[in-house]
ROMAR-567027 format. One record per residue (C-alpha): residue number from 1; residue in three letters; chain; x, y, z. Coordinates in steps of 0.2 Angstrom, whole numbers, plus 2048, in hexadecimal, padded with zeros to 3 digits. Example, Ala and Ser with C-alpha at 12.3 -4.5 7.8 and 13.67 -1.06 7.14 Angstrom:
residues 2
<vodo><resi>1</resi><resn>ala</resn><chain>A</chain><u>83E</u><v>7EA</v><w>827</w></vodo>
<vodo><resi>2</resi><resn>ser</resn><chain>A</chain><u>844</u><v>7FB</v><w>824</w></vodo>
This chain:
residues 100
<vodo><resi>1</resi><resn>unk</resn><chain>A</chain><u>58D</u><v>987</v><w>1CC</w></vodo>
<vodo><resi>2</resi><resn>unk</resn><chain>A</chain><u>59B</u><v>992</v><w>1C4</w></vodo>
<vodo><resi>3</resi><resn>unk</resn><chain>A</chain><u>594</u><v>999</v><w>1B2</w></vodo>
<vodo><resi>4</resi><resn>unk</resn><chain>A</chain><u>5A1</u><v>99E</v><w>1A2</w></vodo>
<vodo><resi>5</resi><resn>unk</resn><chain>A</chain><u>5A5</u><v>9AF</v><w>1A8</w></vodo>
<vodo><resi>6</resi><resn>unk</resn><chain>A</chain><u>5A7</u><v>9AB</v><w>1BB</w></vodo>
<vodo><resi>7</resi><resn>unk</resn><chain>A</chain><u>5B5</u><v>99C</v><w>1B5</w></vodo>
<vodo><resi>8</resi><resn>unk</resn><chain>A</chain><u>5BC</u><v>9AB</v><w>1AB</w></vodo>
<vodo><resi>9</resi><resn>unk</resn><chain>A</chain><u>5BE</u><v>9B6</v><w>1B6</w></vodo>
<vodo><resi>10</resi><resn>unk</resn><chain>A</chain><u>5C5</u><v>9AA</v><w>1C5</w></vodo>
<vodo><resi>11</resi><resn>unk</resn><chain>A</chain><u>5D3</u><v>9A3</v><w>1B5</w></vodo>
<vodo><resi>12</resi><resn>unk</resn><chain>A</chain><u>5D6</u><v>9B8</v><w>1B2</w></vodo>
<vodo><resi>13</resi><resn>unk</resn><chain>A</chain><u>5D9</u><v>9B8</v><w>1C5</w></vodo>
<vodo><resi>14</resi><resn>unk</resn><chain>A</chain><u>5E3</u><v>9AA</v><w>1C6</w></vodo>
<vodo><resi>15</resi><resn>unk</resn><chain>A</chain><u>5F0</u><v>9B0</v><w>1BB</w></vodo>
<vodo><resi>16</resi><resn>unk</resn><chain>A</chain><u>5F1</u><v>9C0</v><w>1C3</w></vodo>
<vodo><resi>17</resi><resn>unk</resn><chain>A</chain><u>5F6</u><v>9B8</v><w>1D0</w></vodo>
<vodo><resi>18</resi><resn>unk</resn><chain>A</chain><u>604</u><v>9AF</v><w>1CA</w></vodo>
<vodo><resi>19</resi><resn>unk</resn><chain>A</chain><u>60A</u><v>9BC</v><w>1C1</w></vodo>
<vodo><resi>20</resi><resn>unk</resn><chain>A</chain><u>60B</u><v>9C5</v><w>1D2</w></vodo>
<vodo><resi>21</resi><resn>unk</resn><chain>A</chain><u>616</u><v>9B7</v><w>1D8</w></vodo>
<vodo><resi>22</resi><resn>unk</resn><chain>A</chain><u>623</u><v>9B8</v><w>1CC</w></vodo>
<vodo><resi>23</resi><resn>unk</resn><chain>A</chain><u>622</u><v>9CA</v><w>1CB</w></vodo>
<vodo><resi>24</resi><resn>unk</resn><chain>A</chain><u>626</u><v>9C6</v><w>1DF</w></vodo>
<vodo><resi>25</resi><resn>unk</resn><chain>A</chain><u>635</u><v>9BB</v><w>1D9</w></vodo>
<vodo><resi>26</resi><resn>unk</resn><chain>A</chain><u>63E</u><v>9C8</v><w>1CE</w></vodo>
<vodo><resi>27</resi><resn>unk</resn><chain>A</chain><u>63C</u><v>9D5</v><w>1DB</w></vodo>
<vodo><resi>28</resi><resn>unk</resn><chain>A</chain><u>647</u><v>9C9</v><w>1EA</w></vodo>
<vodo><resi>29</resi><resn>unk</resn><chain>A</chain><u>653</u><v>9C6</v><w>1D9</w></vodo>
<vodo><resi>30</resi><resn>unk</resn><chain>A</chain><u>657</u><v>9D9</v><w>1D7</w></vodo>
<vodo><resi>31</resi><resn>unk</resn><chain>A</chain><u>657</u><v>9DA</v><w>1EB</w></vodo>
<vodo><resi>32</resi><resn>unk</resn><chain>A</chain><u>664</u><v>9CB</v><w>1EB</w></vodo>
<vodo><resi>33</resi><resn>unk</resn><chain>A</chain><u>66E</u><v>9D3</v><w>1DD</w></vodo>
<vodo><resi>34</resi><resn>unk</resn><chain>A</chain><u>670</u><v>9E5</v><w>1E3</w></vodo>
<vodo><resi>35</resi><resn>unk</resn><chain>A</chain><u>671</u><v>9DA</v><w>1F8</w></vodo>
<vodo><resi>36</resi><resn>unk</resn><chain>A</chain><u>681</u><v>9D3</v><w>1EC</w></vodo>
<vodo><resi>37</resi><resn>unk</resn><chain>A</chain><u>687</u><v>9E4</v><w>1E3</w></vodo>
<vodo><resi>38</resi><resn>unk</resn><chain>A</chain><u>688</u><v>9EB</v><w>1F5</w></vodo>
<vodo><resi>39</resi><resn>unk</resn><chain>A</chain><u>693</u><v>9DF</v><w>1FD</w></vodo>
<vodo><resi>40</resi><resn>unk</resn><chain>A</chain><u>69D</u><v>9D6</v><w>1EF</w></vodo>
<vodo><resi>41</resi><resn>unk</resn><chain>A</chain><u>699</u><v>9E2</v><w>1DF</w></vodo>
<vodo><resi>42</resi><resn>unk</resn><chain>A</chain><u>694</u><v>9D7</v><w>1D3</w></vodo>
<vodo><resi>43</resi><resn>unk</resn><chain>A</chain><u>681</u><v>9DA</v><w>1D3</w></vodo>
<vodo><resi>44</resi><resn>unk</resn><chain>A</chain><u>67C</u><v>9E0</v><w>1C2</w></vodo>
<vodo><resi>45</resi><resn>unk</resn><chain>A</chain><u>686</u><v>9D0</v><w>1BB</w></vodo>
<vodo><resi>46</resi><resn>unk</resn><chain>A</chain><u>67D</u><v>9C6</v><w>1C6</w></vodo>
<vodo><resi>47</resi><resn>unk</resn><chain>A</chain><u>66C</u><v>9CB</v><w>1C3</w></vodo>
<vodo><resi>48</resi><resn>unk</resn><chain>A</chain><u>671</u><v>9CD</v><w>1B0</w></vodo>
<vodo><resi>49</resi><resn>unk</resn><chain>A</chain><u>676</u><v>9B7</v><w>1B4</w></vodo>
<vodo><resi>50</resi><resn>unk</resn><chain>A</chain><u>667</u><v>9B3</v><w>1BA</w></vodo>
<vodo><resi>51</resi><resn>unk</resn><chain>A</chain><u>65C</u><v>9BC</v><w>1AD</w></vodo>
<vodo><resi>52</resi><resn>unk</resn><chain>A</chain><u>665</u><v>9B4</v><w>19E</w></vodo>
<vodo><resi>53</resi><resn>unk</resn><chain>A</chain><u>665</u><v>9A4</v><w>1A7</w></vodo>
<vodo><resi>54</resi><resn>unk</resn><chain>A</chain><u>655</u><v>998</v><w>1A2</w></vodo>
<vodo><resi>55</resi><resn>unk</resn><chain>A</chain><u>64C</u><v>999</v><w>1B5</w></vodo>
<vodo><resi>56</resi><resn>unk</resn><chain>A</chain><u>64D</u><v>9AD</v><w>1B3</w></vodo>
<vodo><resi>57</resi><resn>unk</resn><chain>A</chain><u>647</u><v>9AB</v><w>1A2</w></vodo>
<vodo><resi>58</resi><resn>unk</resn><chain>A</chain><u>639</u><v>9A1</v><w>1A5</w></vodo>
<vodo><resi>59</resi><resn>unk</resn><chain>A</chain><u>636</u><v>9AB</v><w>1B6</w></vodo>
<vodo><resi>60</resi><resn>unk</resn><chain>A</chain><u>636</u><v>9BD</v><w>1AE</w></vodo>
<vodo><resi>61</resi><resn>unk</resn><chain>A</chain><u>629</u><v>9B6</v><w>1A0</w></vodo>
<vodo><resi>62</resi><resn>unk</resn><chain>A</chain><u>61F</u><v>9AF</v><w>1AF</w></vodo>
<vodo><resi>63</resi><resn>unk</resn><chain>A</chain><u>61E</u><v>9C1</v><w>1B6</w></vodo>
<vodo><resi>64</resi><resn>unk</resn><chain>A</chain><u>619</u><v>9C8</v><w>1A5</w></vodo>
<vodo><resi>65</resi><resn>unk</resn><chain>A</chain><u>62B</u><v>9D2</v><w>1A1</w></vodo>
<vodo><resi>66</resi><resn>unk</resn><chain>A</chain><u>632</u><v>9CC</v><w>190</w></vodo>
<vodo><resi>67</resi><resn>unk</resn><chain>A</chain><u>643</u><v>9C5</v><w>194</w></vodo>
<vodo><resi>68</resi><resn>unk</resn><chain>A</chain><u>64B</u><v>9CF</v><w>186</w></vodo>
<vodo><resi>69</resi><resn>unk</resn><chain>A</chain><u>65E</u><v>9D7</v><w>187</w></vodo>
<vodo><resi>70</resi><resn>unk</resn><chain>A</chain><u>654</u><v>9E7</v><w>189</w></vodo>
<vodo><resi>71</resi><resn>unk</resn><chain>A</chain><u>64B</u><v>9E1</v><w>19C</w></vodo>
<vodo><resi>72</resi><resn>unk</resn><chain>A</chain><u>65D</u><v>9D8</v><w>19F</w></vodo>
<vodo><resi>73</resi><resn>unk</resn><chain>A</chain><u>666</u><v>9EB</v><w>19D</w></vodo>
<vodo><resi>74</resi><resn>unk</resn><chain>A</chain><u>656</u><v>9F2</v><w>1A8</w></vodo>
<vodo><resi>75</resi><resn>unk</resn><chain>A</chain><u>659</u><v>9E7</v><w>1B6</w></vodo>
<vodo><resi>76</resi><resn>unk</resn><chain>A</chain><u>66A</u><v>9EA</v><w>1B7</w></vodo>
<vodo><resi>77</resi><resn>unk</resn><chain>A</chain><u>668</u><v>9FC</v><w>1B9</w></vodo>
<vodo><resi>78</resi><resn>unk</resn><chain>A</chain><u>65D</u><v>9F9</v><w>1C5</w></vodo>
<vodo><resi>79</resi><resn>unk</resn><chain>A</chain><u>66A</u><v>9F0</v><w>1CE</w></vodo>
<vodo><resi>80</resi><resn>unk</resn><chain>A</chain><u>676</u><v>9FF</v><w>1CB</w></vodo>
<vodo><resi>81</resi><resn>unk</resn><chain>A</chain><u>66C</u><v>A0C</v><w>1D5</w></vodo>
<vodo><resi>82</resi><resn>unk</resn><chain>A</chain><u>66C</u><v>9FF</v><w>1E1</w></vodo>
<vodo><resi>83</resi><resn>unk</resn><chain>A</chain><u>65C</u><v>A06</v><w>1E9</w></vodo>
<vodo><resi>84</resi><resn>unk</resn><chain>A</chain><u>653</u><v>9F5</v><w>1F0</w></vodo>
<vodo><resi>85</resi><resn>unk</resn><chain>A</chain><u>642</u><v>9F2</v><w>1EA</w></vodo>
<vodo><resi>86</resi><resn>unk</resn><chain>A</chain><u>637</u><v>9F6</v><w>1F7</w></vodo>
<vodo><resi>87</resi><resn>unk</resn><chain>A</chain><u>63F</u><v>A08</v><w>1FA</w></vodo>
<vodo><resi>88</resi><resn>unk</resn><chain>A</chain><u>63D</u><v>A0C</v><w>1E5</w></vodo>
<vodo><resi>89</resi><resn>unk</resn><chain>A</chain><u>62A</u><v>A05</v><w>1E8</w></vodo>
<vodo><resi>90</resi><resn>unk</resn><chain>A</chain><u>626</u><v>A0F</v><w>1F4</w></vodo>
<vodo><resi>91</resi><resn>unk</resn><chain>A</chain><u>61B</u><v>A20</v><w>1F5</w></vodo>
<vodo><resi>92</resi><resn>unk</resn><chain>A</chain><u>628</u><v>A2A</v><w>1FB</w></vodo>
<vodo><resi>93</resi><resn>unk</resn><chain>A</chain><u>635</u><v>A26</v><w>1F0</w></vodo>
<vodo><resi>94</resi><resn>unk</resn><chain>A</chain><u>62B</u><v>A2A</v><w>1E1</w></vodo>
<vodo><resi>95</resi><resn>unk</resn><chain>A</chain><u>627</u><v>A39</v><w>1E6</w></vodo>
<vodo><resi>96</resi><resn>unk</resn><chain>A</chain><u>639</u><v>A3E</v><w>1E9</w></vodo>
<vodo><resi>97</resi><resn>unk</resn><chain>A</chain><u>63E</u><v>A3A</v><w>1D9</w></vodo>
<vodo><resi>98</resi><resn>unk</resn><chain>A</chain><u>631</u><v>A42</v><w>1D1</w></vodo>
<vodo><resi>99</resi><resn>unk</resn><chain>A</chain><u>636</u><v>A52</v><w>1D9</w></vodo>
<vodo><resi>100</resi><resn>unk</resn><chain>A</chain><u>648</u><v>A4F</v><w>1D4</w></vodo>
């Protein structure tokens, strides 16, 4: 029914998928942490908890971001600017900062 490649292929899609997902997860942690900075001002720290723990660890590497001090320091700046995920996504904001 399903040859090599075809097997391939839906294994290659599979991961995709999951990597989707966890990509997914980090996004609602850096919306939680900067939901956090907002209103009790301790975003960064939290998101910077959460990716040293063992869970954001072994969901970063899920996602395919190497859980290095580096990402940890990224994601915290993130935080900082406190623009929410799906706003520094978006088209329009893009565009904006590339006029800047």
């Amino acid at each position: 029914m399903f040859d090599s490649a075809d097997a391939q292929a839906y294994t290659n899609d599979q991961g995709a998928r999951a990597r989707r997902l966890f990509a997914a997860v980090v996004l609602a942690a850096l919306d939680d942490a900067i939901a956090d900075d907002k209103k009790y001002g301790n975003g960064p720290d939290q998101i910077a908890r959460w990716a040293r723990s063992r869970d954001g660890r072994d969901v970063l590497m899920c996602a395919g971001i190497d859980p290095s001090e580096r990402s940890v320091e990224g994601l915290m700046e993130f935080v900082r600017r406190g623009v929410r995920t799906s706003v520094a996504l978006s088209r329009e904001e893009s565009e904006r900062r590339n006029a800047a």
